[in-house]
KEKE-3310 file (N, C-alpha, C; in steps of 0.2 Angstrom, whole numbers, plus 5000, padded with zeros to 4 digits):
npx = (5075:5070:5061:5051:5041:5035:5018:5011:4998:4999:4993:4984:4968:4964:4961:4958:4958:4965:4975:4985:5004:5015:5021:5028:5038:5041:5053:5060:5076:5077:5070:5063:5057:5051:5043:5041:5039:5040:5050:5045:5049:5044:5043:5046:5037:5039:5050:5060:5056:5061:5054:5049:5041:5034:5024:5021:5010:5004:5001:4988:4987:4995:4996:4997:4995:4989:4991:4979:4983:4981:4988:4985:4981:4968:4955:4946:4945:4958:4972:4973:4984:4991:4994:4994:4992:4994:5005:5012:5021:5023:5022:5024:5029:5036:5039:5045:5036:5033:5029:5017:5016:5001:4996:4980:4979:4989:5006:5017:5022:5026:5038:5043:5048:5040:5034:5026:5017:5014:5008:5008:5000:4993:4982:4975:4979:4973:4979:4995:5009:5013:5005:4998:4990:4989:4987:4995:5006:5019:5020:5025:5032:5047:5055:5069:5079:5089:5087:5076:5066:5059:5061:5050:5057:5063:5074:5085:5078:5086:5093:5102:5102:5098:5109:5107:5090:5085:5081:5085:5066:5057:5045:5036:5030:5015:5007:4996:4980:4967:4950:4942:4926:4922:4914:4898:4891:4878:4868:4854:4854:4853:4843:4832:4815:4806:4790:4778:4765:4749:4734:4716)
npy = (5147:5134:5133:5129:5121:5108:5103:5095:5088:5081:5069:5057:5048:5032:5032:5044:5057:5070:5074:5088:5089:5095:5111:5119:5132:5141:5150:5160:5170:5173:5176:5159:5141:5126:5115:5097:5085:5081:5071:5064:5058:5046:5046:5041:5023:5018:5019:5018:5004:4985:4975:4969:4978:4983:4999:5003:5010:5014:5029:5031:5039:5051:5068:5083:5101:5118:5133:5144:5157:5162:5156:5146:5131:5124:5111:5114:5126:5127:5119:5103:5098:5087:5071:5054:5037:5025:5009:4993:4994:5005:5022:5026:5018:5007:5020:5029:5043:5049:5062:5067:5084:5095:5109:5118:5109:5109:5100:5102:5113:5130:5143:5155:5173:5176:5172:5153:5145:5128:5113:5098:5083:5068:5053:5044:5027:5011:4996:4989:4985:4974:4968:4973:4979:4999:5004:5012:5015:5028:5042:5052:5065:5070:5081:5077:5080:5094:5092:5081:5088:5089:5092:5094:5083:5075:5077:5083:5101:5115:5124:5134:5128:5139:5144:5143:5143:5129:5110:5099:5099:5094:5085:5082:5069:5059:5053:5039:5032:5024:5027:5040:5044:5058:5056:5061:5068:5068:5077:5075:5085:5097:5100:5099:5101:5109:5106:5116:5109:5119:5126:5127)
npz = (4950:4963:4975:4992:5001:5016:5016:5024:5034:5051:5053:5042:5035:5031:5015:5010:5003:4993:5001:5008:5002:5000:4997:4981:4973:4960:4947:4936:4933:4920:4903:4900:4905:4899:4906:4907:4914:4932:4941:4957:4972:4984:5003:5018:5023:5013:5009:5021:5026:5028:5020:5006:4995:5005:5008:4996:4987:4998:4997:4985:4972:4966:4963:4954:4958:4950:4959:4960:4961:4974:4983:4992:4996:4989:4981:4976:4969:4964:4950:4943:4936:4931:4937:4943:4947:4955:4950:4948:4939:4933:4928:4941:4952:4965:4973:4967:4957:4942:4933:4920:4916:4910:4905:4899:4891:4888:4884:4895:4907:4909:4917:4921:4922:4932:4948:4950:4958:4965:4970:4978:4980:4988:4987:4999:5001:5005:5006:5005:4991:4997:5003:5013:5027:5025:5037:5051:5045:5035:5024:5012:5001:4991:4979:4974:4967:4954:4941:4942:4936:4922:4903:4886:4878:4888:4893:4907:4910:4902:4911:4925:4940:4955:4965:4979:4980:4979:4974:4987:4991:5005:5010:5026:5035:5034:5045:5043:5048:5057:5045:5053:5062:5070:5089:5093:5107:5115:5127:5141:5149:5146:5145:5151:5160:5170:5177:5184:5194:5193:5201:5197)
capx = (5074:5065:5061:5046:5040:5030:5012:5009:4998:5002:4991:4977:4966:4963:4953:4956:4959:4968:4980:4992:5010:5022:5022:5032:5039:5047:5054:5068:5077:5077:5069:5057:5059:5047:5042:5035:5038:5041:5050:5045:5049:5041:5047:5042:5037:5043:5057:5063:5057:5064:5050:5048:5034:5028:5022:5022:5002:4999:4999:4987:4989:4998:4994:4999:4992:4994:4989:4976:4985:4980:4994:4981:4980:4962:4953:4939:4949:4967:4969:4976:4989:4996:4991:4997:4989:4999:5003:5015:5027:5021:5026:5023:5030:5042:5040:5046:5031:5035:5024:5019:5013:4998:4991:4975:4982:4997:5009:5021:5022:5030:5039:5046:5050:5034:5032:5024:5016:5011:5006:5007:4993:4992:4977:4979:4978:4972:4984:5001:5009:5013:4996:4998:4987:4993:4986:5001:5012:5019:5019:5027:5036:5050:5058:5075:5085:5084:5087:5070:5063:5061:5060:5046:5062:5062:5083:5082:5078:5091:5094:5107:5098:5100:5115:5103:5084:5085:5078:5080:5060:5055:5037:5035:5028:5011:5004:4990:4976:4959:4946:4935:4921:4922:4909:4895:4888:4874:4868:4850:4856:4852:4835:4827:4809:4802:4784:4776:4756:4745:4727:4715)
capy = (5146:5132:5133:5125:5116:5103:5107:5089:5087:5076:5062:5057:5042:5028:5033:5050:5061:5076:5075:5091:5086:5100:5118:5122:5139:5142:5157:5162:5177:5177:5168:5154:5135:5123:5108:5096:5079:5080:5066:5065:5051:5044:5045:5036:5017:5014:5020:5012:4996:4982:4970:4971:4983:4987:5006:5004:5008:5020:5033:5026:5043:5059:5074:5091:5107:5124:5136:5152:5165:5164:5153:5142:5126:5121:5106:5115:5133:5125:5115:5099:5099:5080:5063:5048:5032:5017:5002:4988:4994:5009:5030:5028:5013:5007:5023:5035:5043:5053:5066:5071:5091:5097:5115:5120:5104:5111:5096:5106:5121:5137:5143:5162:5176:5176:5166:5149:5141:5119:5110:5092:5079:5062:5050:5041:5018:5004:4993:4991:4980:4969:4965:4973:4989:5003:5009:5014:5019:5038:5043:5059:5064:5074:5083:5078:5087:5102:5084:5079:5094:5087:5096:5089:5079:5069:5079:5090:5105:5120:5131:5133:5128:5147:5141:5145:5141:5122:5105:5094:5102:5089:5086:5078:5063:5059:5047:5034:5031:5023:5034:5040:5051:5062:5055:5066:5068:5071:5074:5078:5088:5105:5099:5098:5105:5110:5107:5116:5109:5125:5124:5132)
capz = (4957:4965:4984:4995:5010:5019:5019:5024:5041:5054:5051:5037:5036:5023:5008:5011:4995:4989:5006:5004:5004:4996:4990:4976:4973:4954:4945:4932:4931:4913:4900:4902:4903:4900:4912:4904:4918:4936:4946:4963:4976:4992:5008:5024:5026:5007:5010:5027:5027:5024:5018:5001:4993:5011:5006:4989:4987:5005:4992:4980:4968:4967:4959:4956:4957:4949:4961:4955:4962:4984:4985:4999:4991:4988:4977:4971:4964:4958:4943:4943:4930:4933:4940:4941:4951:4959:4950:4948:4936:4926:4928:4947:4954:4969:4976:4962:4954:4935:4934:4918:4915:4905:4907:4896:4884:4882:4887:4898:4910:4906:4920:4917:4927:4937:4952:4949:4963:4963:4976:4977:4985:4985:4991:5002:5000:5008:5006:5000:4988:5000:5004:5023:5027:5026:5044:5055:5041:5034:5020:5010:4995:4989:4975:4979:4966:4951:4939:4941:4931:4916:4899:4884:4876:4893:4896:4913:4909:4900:4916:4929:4947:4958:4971:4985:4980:4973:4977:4988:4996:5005:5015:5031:5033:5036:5047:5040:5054:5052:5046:5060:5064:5078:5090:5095:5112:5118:5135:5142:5155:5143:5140:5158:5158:5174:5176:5189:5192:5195:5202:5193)
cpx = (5068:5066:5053:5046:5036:5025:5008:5005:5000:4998:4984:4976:4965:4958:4953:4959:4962:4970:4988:4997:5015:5018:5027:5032:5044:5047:5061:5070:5078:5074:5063:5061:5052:5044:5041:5035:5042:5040:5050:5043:5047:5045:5040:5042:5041:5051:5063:5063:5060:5061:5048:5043:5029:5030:5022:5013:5000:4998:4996:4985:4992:4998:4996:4995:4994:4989:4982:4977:4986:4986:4989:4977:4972:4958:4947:4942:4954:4968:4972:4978:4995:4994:4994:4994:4994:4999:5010:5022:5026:5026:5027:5022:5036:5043:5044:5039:5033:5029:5022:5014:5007:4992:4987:4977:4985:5002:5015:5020:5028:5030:5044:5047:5045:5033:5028:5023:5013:5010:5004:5004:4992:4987:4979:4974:4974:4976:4989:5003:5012:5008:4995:4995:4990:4993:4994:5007:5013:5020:5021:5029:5040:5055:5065:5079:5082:5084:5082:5064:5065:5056:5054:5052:5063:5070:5079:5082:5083:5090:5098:5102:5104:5104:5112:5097:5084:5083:5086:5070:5058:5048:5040:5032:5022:5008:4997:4985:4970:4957:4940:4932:4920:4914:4906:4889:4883:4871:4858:4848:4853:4845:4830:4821:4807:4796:4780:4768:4754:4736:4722:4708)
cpy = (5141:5130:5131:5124:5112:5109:5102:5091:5080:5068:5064:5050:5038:5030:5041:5054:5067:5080:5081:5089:5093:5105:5120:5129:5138:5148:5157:5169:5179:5173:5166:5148:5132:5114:5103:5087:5083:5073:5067:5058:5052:5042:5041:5031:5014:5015:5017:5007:4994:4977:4974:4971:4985:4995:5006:5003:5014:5026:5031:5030:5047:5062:5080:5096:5115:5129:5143:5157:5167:5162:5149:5137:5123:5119:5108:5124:5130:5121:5110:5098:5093:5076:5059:5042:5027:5015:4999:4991:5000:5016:5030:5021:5013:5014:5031:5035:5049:5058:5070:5078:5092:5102:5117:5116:5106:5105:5096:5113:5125:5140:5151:5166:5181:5171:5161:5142:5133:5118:5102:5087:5073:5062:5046:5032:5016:5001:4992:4986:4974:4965:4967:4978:4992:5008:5007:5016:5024:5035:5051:5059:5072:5078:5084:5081:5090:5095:5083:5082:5093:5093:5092:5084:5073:5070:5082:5096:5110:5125:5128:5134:5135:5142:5142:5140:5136:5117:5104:5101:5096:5087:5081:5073:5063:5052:5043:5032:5028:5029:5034:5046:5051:5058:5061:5066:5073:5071:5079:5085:5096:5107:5098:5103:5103:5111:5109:5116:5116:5122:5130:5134)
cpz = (4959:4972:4983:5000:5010:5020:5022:5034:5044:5052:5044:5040:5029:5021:5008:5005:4994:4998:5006:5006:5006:4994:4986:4973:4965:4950:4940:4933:4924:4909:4901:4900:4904:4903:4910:4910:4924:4939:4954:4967:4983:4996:5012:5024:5018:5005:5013:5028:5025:5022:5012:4999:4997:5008:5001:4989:4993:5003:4985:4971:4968:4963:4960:4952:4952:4953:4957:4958:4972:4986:4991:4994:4994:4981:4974:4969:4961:4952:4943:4935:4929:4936:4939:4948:4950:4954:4949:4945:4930:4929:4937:4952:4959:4972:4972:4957:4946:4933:4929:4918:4911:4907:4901:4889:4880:4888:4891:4902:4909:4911:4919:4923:4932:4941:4950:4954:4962:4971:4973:4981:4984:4991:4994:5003:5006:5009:5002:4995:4991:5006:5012:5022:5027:5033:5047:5049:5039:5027:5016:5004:4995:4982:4976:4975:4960:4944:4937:4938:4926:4909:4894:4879:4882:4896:4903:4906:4907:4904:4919:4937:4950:4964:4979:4984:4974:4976:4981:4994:4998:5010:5021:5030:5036:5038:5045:5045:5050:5050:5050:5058:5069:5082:5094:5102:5114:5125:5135:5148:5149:5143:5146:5158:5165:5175:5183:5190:5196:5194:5198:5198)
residu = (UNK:UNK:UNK:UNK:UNK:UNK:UNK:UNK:UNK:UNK:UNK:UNK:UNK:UNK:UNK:UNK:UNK:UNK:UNK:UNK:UNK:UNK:UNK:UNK:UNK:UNK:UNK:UNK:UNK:UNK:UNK:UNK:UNK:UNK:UNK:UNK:UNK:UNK:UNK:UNK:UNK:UNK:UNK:UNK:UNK:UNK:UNK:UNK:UNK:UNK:UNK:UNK:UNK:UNK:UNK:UNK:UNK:UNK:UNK:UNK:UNK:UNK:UNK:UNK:UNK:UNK:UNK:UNK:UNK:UNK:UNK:UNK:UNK:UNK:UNK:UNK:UNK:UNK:UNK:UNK:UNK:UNK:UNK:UNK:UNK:UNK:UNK:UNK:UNK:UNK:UNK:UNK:UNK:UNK:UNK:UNK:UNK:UNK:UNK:UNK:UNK:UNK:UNK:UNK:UNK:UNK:UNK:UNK:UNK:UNK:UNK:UNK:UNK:UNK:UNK:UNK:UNK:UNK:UNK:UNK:UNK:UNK:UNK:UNK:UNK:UNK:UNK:UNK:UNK:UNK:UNK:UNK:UNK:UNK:UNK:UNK:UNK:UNK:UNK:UNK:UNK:UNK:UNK:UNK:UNK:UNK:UNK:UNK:UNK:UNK:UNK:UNK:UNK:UNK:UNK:UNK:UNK:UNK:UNK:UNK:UNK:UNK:UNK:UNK:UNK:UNK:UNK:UNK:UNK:UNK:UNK:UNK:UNK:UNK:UNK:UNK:UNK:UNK:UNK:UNK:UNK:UNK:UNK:UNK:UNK:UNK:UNK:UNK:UNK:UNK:UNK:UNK:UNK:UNK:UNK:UNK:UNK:UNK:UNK:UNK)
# end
């Protein structure tokens, strides 16, 4: 079984880091297999356009998580079990990024008849590879089929996808904004001191 969803919010800014996308749900009924690459592709501006290598870059890495049990995806309790950083023509290029596994340096997940939560995050660019910012752009990704669960031989994986719970899971898309900081008003209005002279 592999079931998910979009955990993506509506917007982020440049430069901003460990942006959640996806949740990943996975379970056998019997057995265990073990994971050792996942393919997952970018949706949004790299996708649509039609100028070539606009969005190639608005995600300038992606990473996966393995949950510690809350299932509430956060960067300072989860483990990062996967990386891979943009570039030209390597694991994570054009918008398909290969993602390989390594949980406590072991080079592969083991995926059994215990749920098995991930969570996936990219950062988010400055610019794309076609040298345009990335502001106003989306940005997402999706596990689009059971395929891209790859085994440590680099085959899919030895199981039969559950006829129900199977890719594609796919995020929403996240819009790219400057980054701002809230601004912070101050007013004197709070701060009035009433002096009244007294004779002595």
């Amino acid at each position: 079984q592999v079931s998910g969803f979009s955990a993506a919010p509506s917007g982020a800014g440049q430069g901003d880091a460990n942006v959640p996308v996806l949740e990943l749900s996975m379970q056998t009924n019997l057995n265990f297999v073990n994971i050792a690459q996942m393919r997952l592709k970018q949706t949004g501006t790299v996708a649509t356009s039609s100028v070539p290598f606009s969005g190639d870059g608005d995600a300038s890495t992606i990473k996966v998580w393995l949950d510690n049990g809350d299932k509430v995806f956060s960067p300072t309790a989860d483990t990062v079990i996967g990386q891979l950083a943009v570039s030209t023509s390597g694991a994570f290029s054009g918008g398909v990024a290969l993602v390989p596994l390594n949980v406590n340096s072991i080079p592969y997940l083991t995926v059994s008849t215990g749920s098995v939560t991930l969570f996936v995050s990219a950062d988010i660019g400055y610019t794309d590879r076609a040298g345009a910012p990335t502001l106003g752009h989306s940005v997402g990704f999706q596990l689009e089929k059971f395929a891209d669960l790859l085994a440590p031989n680099g085959s899919p994986i030895v199981a039969s996808p559950d006829p129900l719970l199977q890719p594609p899971v796919i995020s929403k898309t996240v819009l790219i904004a400057p980054l701002t900081v809230p601004a912070v008003s101050i007013s004197s209005v709070g701060f009035l001191m009433k002096v009244t002279p007294r004779s002595c």
